[in-house]
C-alpha positions in Angstrom: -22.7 -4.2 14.5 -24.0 -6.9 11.9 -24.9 -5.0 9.0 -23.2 -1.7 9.7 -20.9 -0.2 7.0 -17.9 2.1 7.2 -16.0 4.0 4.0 -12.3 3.5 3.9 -10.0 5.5 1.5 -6.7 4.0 0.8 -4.1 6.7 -0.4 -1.2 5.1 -2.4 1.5 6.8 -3.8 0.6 6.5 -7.8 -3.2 5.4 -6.7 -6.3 6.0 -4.9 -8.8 2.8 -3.4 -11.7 3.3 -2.0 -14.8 1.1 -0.5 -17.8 0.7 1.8 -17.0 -2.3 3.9 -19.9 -4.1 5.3 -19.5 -7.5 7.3 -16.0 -8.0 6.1 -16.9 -7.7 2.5 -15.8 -4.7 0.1 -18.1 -3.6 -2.0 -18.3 -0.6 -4.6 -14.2 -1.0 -4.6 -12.9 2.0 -6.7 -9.1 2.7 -7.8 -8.3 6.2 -9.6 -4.9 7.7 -9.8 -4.0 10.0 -7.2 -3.8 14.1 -7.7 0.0 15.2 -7.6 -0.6 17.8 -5.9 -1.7 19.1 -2.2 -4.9 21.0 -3.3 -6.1 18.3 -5.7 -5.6 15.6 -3.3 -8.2 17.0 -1.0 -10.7 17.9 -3.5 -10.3 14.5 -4.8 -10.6 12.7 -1.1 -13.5 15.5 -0.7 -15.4 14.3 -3.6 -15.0 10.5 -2.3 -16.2 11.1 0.9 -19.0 13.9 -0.2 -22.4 12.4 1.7 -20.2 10.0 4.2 -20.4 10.5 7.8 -18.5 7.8 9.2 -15.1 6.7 7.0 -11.6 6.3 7.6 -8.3 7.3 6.1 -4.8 5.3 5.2 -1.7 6.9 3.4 1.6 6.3 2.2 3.8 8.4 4.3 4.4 8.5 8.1 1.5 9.4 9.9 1.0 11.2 12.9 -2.2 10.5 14.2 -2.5 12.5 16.9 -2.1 16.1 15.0 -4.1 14.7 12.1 -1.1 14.9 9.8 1.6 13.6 7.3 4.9 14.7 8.3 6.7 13.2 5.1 5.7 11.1 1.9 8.2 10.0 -0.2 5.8 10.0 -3.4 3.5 12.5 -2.3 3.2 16.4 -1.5 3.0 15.7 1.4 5.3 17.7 4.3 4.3 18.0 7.8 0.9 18.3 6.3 -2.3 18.5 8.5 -4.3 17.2 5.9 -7.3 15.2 8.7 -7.8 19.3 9.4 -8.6 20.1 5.7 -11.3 17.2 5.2 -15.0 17.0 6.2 -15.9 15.3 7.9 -12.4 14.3 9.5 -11.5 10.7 9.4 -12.3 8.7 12.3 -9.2 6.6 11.8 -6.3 7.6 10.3 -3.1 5.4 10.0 -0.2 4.8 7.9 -1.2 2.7 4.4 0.8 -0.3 5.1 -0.3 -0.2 9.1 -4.2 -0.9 7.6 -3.5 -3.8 5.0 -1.2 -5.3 7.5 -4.2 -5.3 10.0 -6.4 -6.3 7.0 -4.1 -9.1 5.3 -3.7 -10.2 9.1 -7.2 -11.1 10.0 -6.6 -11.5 13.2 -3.4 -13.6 12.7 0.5 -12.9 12.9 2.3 -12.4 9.9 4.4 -9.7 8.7 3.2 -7.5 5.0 6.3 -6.6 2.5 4.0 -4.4 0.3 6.6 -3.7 -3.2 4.6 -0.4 -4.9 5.3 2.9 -5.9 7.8 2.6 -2.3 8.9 -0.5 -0.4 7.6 -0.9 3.2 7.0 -3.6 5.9 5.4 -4.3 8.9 4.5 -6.7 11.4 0.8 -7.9 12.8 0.3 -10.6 16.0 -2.8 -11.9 17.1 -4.1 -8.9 14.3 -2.7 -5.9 16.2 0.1 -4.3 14.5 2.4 -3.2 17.2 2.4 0.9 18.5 5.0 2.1 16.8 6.6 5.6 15.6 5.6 7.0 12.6 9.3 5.7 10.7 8.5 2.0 11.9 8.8 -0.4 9.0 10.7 1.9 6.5 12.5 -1.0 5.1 12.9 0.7 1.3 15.3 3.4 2.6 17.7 1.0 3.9 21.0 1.5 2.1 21.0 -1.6 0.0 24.0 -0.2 -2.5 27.0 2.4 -1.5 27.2 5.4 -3.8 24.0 4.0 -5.1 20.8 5.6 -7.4 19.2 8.4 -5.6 15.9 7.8 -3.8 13.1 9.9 -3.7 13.7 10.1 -0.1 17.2 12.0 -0.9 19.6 9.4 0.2 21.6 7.4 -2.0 21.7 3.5 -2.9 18.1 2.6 -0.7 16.8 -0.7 -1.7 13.3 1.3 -3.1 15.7 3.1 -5.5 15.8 -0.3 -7.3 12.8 -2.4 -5.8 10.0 -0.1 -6.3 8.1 0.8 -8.9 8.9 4.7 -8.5 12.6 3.6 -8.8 12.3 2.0 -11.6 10.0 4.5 -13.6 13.2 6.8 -12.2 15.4 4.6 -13.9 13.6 4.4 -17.4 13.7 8.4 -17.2 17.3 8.9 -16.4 18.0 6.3 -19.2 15.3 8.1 -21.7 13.4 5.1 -22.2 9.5 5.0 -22.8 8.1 3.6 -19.2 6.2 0.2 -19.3 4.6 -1.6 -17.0 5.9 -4.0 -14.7 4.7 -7.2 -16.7 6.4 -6.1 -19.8 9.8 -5.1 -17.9 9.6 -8.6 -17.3 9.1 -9.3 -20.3 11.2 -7.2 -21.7 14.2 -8.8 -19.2 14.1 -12.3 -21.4 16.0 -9.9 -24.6 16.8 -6.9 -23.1 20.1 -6.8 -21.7 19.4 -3.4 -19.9 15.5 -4.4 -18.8 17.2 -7.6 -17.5 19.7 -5.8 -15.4 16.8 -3.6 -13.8 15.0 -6.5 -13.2 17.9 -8.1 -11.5 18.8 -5.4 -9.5 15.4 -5.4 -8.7 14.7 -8.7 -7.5 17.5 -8.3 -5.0 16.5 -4.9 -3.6 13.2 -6.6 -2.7 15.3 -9.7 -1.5 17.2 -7.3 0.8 14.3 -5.5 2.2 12.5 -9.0 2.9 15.2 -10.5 4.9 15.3 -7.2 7.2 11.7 -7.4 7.9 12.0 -11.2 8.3 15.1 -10.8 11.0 13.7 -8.0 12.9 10.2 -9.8 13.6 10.8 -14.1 12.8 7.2 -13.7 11.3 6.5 -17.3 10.4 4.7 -16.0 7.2 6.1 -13.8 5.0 3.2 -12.0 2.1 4.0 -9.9 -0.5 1.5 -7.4 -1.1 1.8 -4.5 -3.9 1.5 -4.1 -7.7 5.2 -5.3 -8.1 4.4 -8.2 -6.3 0.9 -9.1 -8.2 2.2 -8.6 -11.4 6.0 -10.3 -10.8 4.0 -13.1 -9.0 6.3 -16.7 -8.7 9.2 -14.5 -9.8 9.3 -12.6 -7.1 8.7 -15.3 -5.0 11.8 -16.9 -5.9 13.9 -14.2 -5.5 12.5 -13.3 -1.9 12.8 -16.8 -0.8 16.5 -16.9 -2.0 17.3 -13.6 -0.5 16.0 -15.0 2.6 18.4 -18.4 2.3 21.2 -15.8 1.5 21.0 -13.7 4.1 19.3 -15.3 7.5 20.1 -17.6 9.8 19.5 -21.2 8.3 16.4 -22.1 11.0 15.0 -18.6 10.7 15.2 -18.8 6.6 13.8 -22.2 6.9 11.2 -21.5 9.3 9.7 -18.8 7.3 6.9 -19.0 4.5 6.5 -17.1 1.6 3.7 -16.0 -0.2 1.3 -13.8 -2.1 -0.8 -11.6 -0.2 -4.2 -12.2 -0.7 -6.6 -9.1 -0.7 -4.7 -6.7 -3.1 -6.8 -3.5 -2.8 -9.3 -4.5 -0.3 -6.3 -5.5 2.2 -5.8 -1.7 3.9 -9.3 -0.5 3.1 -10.7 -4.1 5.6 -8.1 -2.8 7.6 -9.3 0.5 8.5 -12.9 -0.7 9.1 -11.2 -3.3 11.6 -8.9 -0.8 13.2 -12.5 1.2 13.5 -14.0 -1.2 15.8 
């Protein structure tokens, strides 16, 4: 209805958006860091939604909507979790992070979303509609991308989120007792650094990797890059993706394939939700 307005909570794995979307348009966006643990993740989603009625509910980790829960979540505490059951009012939608801002960044078009984060994900929207999938659909960051690699959160070896994402690189700044930064000074850190410059690198490819998966499994057309690795590494990243693409595809389906920023950042699952709402 013209006019009406839905909340939409967007549960990240280092973050927290939230927004009332009205008529397509996001307003009162909010971003807070998200609670590390179960209990003060649902005091923190029950203060967001205190007053709301009608609102819906993305995370980062596979969801099972039916039962309401989480079964796993890399960078939360989150473990076969019924967490829709221990909020009030529940969520009228509840889905998979990446599944709303691919519905969002969509628009009612086909492209596929490689959102670079905390984790590394993809998936795959035509005509809008992201496709009914199970819950491990689009895990393209626990993909071994290295033999005897760097552990991943997920607690495999060598997974291209190890070295693409932003958790496994805060990882690697631990292991290697550095301070952590933020991704714009890695990269700036990369141009003198000799060890920033090999994360970087190692980076770059990981995401490269991951792309090319999404890109072969689904022949997209359009490619965006969503994420805050891939806002704040911008034309690098580009460039990287786009040659892991040449390296690694078919020459028609590299070619036929465009690459580019995604364009809603933080509003992209929350316009998502309200759309999957309808």
């Amino acid at each position: 209805m013209p006019g009406s307005a839905f909340f939409a909570v967007d549960v990240g794995g280092s973050a927290i958006k939230s927004g009332l979307v009205v008529d397509g348009e996001v307003e009162e966006l909010a971003r807070e860091p998200v609670e590390p643990e179960l209990d003060g993740l649902v005091a923190q989603l029950s203060r967001l939604v205190s007053g709301r009625t009608d609102w819906g509910l993305s995370i980062a980790g596979l969801v099972d909507a039916e039962r309401g829960s989480v079964r796993y979540a890399a960078n939360l505490p989150l473990r076969d979790t019924r967490l829709a059951e221990l909020l009030r009012p529940r969520p009228r939608v509840f889905v998979n992070d990446l599944v709303a801002a691919t519905v969002g960044e969509a628009d009612g078009g086909t492209l596929a979303l490689l959102q670079v984060g905390t984790g590394i994900a993809g998936r795959f929207a035509r005509d809008g509609a992201v496709a009914s999938a199970q819950p491990y659909a689009g895990e393209v960051g626990h993909l071994r991308f290295r033999d005897d690699g760097l552990a991943c959160r997920c607690g495999k070896q060598g997974c291209a989120e190890a070295y693409g994402s932003w958790g496994g690189i805060i990882d690697r700044f631990t292991a290697a007792g550095r301070p952590a930064s933020t991704p714009v000074e890695l990269l700036e850190q990369a141009a003198t650094d000799d060890w920033a410059a090999e994360v970087v690198r190692d980076a770059l490819e990981a995401i490269g990797f991951a792309a090319a998966a999404l890109v072969a499994a689904w022949d997209p057309g359009t490619l965006r890059l969503g994420g805050g690795v891939a806002a704040a590494w911008g034309e690098t990243l580009l460039l990287a993706v786009r040659a892991g693409l040449d390296e690694r595809l078919l020459p028609d389906l590299a070619a036929g394939t465009t690459v580019v920023l995604a364009r809603l950042g933080d509003a992209a699952p929350l316009l998502g939700l309200a759309a999957l709402a309808d």
